[in-house]
N, C-alpha and C positions, 0 to 999 in steps of 0.2 A: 481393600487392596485389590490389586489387578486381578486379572484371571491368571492362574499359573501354569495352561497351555500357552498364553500371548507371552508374560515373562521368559520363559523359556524358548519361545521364539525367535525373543526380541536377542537372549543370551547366545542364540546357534548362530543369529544372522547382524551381529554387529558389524564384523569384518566386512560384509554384504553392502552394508548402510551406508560405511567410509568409502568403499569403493565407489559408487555412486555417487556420494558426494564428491570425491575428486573426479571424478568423470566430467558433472555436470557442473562443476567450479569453472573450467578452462571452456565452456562455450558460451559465445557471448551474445548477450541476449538485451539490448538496451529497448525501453518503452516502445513495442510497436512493433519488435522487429526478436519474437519470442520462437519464433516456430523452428529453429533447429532445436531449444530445448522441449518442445511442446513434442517434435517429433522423438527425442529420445526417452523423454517419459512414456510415449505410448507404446514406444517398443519394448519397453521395461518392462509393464504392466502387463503385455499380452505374454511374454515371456515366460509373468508368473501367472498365467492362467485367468488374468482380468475378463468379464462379460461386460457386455453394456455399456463401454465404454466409445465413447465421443469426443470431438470436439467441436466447437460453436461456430459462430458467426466474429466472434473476436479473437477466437483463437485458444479460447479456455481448454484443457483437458481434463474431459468431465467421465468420471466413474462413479455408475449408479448401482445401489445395492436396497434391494428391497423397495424399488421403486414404481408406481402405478400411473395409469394418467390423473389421480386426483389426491392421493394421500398426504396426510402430512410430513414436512421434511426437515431433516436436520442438516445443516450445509457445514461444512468445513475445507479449509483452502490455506494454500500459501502461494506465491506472486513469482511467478519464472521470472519475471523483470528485472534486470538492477541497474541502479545508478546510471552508469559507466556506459557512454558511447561505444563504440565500434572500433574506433582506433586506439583504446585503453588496452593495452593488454594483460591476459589474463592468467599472470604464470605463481603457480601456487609452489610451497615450501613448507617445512616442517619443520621447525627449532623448537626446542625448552617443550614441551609437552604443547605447544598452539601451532595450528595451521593457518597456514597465510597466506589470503588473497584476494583481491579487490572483489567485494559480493560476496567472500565467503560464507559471511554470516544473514546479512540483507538478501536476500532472503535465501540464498543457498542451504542453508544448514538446517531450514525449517522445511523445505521439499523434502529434503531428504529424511526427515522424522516422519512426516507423513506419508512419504512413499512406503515406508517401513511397514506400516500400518497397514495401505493400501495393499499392499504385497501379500500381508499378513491374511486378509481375506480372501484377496485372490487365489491362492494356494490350497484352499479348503470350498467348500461350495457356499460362498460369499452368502447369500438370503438366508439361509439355514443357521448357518454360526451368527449373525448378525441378530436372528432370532432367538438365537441361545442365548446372547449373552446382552438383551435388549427384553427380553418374552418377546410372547407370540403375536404379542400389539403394537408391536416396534415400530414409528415413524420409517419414511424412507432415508436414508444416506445417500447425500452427494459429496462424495471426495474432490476437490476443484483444485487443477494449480492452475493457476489463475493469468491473465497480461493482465499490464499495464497499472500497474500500481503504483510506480516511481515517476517522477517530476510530472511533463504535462501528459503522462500517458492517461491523467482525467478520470481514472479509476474505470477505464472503459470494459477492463474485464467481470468484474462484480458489477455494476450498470448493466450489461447483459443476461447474467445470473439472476438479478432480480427481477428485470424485466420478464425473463420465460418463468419464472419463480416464488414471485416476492408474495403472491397471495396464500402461499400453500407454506411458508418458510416457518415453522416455531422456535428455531435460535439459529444466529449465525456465529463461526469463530473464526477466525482471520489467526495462523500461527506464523506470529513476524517479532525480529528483535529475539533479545534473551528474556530467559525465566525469572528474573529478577525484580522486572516491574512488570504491568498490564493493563491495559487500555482500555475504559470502562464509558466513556463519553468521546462524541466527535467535536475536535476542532474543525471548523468551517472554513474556508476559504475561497478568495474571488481573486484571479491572475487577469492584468490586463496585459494587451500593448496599447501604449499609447505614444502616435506619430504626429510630427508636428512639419510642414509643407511652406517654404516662402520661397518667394521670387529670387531670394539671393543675387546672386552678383561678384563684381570687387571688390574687394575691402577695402581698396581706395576710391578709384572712381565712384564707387558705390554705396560709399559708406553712409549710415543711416537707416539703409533700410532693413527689413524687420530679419534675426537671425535665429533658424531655426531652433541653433542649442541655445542662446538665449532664452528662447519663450520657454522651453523646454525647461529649462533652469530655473525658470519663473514659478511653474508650474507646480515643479520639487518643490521647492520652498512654499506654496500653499498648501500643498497638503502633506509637507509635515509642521505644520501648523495646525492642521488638523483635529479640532478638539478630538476626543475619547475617551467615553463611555466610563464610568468611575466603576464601575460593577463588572463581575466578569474580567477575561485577561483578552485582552482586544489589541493589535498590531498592524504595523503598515512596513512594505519594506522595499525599497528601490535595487532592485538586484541586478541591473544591468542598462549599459547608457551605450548607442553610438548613433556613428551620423558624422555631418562633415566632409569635406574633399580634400581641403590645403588649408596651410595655415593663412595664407591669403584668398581663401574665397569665403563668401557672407553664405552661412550652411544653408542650402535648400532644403537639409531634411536633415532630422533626428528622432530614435526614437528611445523607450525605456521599456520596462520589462517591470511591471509595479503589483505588490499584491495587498490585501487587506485581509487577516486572522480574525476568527475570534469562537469563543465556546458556546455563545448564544447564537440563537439563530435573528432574532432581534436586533441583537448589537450590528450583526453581519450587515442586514439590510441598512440599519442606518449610516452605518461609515459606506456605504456604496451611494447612497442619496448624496452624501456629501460631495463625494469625489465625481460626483454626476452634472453638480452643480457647480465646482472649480474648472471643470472640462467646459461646461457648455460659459461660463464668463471667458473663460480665454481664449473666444473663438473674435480675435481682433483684426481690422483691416487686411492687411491680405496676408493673413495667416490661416493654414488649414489645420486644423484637430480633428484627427480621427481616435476613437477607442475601441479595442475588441475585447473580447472576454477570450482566454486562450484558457484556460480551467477555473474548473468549477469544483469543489468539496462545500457537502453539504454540511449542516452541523447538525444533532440528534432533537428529534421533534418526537411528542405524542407517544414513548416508548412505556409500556405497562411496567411502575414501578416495583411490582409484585414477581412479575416473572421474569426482569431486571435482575433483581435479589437473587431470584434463586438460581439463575446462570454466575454471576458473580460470584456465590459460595461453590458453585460445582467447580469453576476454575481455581480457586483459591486453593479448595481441598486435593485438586490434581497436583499443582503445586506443591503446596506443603507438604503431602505424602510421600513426594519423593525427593524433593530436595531440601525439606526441614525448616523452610522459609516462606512466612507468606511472603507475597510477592506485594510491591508499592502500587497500588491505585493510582492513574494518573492521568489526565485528556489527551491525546492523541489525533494526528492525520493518518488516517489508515484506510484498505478495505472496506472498515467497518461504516466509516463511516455513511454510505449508500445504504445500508439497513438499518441502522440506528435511525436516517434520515425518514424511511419509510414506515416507523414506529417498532422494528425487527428486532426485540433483546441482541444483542452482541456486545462480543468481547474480542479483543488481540492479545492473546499469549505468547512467549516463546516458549523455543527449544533447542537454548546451547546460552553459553556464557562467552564473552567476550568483547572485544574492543575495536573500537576503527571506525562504524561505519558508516558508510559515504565516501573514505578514502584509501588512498592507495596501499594503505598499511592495517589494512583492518584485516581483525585475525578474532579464531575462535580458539578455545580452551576444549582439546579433546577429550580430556575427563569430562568435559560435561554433558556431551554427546548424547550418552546412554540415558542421564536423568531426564533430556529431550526426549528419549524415544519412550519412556515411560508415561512422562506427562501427555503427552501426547495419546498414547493409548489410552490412559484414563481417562482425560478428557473426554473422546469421542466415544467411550462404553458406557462413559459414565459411573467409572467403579474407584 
């Protein structure tokens, strides 16, 4: 069981915890565009007497504890990012025992467990307690909330993290979503645009010649034709189409918005050869195809299945000791994925129960709160 100086912490400073999270509920923070929460957090932290504390080249807010220019490190993070553009707004409420509000939980509710935490060391002279309750061999801690985790923010904030990092890293954990399930392998993924360019014209005078969303149209329907991979759970998915001027003009231009999934990293590359191959046949008389890569998740490669296992039961037992339930294993797009890709044991846990998210109704279960802020401390002590 936990230490019962942190339990008792965690019981004086719940009120603290909620506060905080409605605080930092109602600031809005969409992929790229993190730093009014980046800058509330680090006010937070120096408040409670944080040292060593940074932030990066992307924007991460990183507090270091026990930290050297060489030693080894244990990282842990949750993702200031969410969903929801700039013009979503972000007005929270409280009915039936849930709080409601777009991001409340993605990942709002998981900052705030870990700030809890953060807080929790900061308050005491962070190396020393870190040493108590670690011994006196203790790896270094980085506590990280983290950009850009949500849509094409490309996981640019862990991409950073590993970069200054990845050599010295022995487990990472991503705290996102609720406690209910947790994320043990990365699903991989490849976003494209792909635009299609013709001479266009009249749709009468003109007619015949070649029309943008047509080819474009063409194109859909090749590759969802697309064999796939009988092994493994592998996907393709057109999430967004435009283009065109009038209903009387032949489109000059169209474009889509296309990705391809999958849990192998194998599979990945093969459905990308394909769709490499449907792109470069559709490149016909005077039609232009272009393709970009607009994000990239990697899937997990080369990770030690040994020390795998033993991060997996350390989450599990965080879990189950405080909320009575293992948690469902299951693959996932996360943080993690950047270090799983790098061969880094990791995992994504939560820290709260509830519903919504992604949209504008998504709400958390305030009783769960607390078994968040426990798992949480477990987690990162280790107890």
């Amino acid at each position: 069981m936990i230490d019962k100086k942190i339990s008792d912490y965690i019981d004086l400073h719940e009120r603290d915890a909620l506060n905080f999270l409605k605080k930092l509920a109602v600031i809005k923070a969409p992929s790229g565009n993190e730093s009014k929460r980046a800058e509330f957090c680090m006010d937070y932290l120096r408040a409670h007497g944080a040292k060593n504390l940074c932030t990066d080249e992307a924007g991460n807010v990183i507090y270091a504890i026990n930290v050297n220019e060489s030693n080894r490190l244990e990282v842990f993070s949750a993702h200031l990012d969410i969903v929801f553009p700039e013009e979503v707004e972000l007005n929270i409420s409280e009915k039936n025992g849930r709080l409601y509000c777009p991001g409340i939980g993605d990942d709002t509710a998981c900052v705030s467990s870990l700030m809890l935490t953060a807080c929790y060391l900061a308050e005491y002279d962070a190396d020393e307690e870190w040493k108590r309750l670690r011994g006196e061999n203790a790896p270094g801690l980085l506590i990280v909330f983290n950009t850009c985790e949500e849509g094409l923010g490309n996981l640019k904030g862990i991409k950073e993290i590993c970069r200054r990092y990845s050599d010295r890293i022995d487990l990472f954990c991503s705290f996102d979503l609720g406690y209910d399930s947790f994320i043990t392998s990365a699903i991989g993924s490849i976003r494209y645009k792909i635009s299609v360019k013709t001479q266009g014209g009249h749709s009468f005078m003109n007619f015949g010649r070649a029309n943008a969303i047509e080819r474009l149209s063409s194109i859909i329907t090749k590759l969802y034709s697309m064999p796939l991979p009988r092994d493994g759970h592998n996907t393709f998915n057109v999430g967004l189409i435009q283009g065109g001027t009038s209903v009387n003009t032949i489109a000059q231009y169209a474009e889509m918005l296309f990705e391809i999934r999958s849990d192998r990293a194998y599979y990945l590359r093969y459905m990308d050869e394909k769709l490499q191959k449907i792109i470069e046949n559709s490149k016909k008389g005077c039609v232009s195809v272009d393709i970009e890569i607009i994000g990239k998740r990697p899937c997990s490669e080369n990770v030690d299945p040994d020390k795998m296992k033993q991060l997996i039961h350390r989450a599990e037992k965080a879990v189950k000791q405080y909320s009575g339930k293992l948690p469902v294993q299951k693959p996932g797009s996360t943080d993690c994925n950047i270090p799983l890709s790098l061969g880094i044991p990791s995992v994504c846990i939560g820290c709260y129960l509830g519903q919504g998210a992604h949209t504008k109704e998504e709400y958390i279960h305030l009783s769960s709160l607390k078994t968040g802020y426990l798992i949480t401390a477990s987690m990162i002590f280790n107890q």
